[in-house]
Each structure stands twice: as structure tokens, then as C-alpha cells.
C-alpha positions in Angstrom: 0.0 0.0 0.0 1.0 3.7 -0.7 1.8 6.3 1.3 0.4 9.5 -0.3 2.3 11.5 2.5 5.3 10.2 0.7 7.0 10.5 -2.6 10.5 9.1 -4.4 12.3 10.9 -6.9 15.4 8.5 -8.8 19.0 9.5 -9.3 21.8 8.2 -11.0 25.1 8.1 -9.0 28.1 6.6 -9.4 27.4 3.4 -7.5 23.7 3.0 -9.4 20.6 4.4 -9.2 19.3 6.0 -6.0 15.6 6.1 -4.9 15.0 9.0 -2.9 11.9 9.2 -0.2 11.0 12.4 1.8 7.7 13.4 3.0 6.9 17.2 3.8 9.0 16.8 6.9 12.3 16.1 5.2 14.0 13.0 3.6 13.4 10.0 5.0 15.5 7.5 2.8 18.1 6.7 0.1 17.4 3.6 -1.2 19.4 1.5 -4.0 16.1 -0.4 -5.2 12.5 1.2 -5.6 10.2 1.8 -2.7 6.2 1.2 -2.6 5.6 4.9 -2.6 4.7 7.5 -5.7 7.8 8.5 -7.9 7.6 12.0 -9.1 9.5 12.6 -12.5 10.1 16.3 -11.7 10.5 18.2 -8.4 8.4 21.6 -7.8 7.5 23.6 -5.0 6.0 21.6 -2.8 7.9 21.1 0.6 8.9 17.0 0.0 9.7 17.8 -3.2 12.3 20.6 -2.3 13.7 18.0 0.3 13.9 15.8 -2.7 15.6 18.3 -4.7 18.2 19.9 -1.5 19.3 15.8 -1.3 19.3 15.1 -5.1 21.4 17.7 -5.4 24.0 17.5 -2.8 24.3 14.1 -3.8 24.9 14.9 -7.1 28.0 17.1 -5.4 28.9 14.5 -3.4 29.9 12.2 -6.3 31.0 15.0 -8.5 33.9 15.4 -5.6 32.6 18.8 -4.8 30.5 18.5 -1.3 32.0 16.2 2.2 29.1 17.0 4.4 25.4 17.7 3.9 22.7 19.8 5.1 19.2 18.6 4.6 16.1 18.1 6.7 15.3 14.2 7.7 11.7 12.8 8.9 14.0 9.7 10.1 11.6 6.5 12.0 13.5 4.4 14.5 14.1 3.7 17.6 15.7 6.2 20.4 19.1 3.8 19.9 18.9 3.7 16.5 18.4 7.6 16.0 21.4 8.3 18.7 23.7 6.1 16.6 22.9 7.8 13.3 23.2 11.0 14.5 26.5 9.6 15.7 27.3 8.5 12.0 26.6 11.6 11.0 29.4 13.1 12.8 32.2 11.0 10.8 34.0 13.4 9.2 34.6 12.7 5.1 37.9 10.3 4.3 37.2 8.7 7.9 36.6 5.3 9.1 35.9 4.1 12.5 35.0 0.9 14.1 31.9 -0.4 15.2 33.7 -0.6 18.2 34.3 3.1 18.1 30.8 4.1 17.0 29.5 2.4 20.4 32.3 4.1 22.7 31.0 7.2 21.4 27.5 7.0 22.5 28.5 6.0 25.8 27.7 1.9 25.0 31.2 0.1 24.5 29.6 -3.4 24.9 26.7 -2.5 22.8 29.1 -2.8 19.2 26.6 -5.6 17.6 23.5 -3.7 18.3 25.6 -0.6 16.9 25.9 -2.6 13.7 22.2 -3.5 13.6 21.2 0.2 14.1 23.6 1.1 10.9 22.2 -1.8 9.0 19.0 -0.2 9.2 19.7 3.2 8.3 17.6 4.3 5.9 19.6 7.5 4.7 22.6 6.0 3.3 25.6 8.4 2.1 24.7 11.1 3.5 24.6 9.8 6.7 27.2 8.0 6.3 27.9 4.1 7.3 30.1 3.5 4.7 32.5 5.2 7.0 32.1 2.4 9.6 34.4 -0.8 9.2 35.2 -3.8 11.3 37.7 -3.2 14.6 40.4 -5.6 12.2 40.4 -3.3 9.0 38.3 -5.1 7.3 35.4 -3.6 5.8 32.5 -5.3 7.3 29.2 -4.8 5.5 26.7 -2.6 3.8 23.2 -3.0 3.3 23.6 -1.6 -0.9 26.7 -4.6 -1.0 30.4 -4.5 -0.2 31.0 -3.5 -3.9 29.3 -0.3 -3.1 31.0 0.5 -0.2 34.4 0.3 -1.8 33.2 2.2 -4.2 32.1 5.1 -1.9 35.4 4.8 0.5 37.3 5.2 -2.8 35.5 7.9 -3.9 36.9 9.2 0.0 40.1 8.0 -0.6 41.6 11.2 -1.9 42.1 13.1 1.0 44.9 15.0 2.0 47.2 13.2 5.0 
């Protein structure tokens, strides 16, 4: 069933096509496959389409190489963990990586590291708030809900940053 309080606009990026979802609260997910809600072809004036647009278009920077940290309004559902350790994520700077490990220091929870890694695997806002940066406490690069191939491609598209 639709939501008619919500609408998707798609993107081309550099890892595929993105499915954008806001409401007239703000965005409320980037999604790598199409959701159940009514796509939009162009974005107007309407307050979930101009959410639409501020994301599309600072995603579009983002992959250009031209933007490290975004600005737009989310309408974000989860739980009060969940929405502590994504504003968390949001705080990793661009060309960063921390643990999981680290990720639940920070919010005060050092034993809680596997419920830290379920909250990022159900972040619904992708890139811009950004679990890519999170890896495993070995190096290794752990997972990602759009596919390890995508989040190689997104840390290398970070890679470039000065020392």
C-alpha cells in the first residue's frame, strides 16, 4: 500500500541508481532499489519535493567530488538507539573510518558494538549519513546494506584526502 504523504524521486550516481523518499517533513531515505511509494518525474515547489531536490542535489556534489558533508532536513523513524547512533554516523568526518567498536564508545555503550551494527544496517539514509565510513575493529570492511562493492566504491571515492 501507498503512502500518499510520501513521494521518491530517482538519481543516477556513481554506484547506481538512487531512490530518494521524503515526506513534507524532510527526507526519509536513500534507497538502492525502488520503494512502494509514488515516484515524481520532476521536483516543484512543494515542501517533500524541495527535500527531494536539497538531497538530489547535494548528492549529485557529493559524487562530483565537490561536497564532504550535507545539510538537509530528515523525517527519520527508529528507535531512540537507532536515531542516537545515526546522529552519531553523521558526525564521521569525510575520508574517515571508524569501528563499530568506536561508533559504540562514542555514544557511551562500549559493549553495545553488535546492536551498533544493527542500528547502521538499518539506516535508511545512506551516504549522507554515512555508514560506509564504519568498518570492522580488524580493517576489514565489514558490510553494507547496498553490497560491499558499493561501499568500496564510496570509500574510494573518500580515498583522496589529503594526509
Amino acid at each position: 500500500m501507498k503512502n500518499r504523504d510520501q513521494i521518491q524521486y530517482k538519481i543516477r550516481s556513481l554506484i547506481g541508481p538512487l531512490y530518494l523518499v521524503a515526506s513534507k517533513n524532510g527526507l526519509q531515505g536513500v534507497f538502492f532499489n525502488k520503494q512502494p511509494v509514488e515516484s515524481v518525474r520532476k521536483l516543484g515547489p512543494k515542501p517533500a519535493e524541495r527535500a527531494l531536490g536539497r538531497a538530489a542535489g547535494q548528492l549529485e556534489e557529493y559524487f562530483a567530488g565537490k561536497r564532504k558533508k550535507f545539510n538537509v532536513p530528515f523525517d527519520l523513524s527508529g528507535t531512540a538507539f537507532q536515531k542516537q547512533v545515526w546522529q552519531e554516523l553523521f558526525k564521521i568526518p569525510f575520508c574517515r573510518t571508524v569501528s563499530y567498536k568506536d561508533v559504540a564508545q562514542r555514544i557511551r555503550n562500549p559493549k553495545a558494538h553488535r546492536a551498533v551494527g544493527s542500528a547502521i544496517g538499518r539506516n535508511p539514509v545512506g551516504i549522507i549519513i554515512p555508514c560506509h565510513r564504519v568498518i570492522a575493529s580488524d580493517g576489514s570492511i565489514g558490510g553494507y546494506s547496498g553490497g560491499i562493492e558499493k561501499k568500496k566504491r564510496l570509500l574510494k571515492l573518500e580515498s583522496s584526502c589529503p594526509a
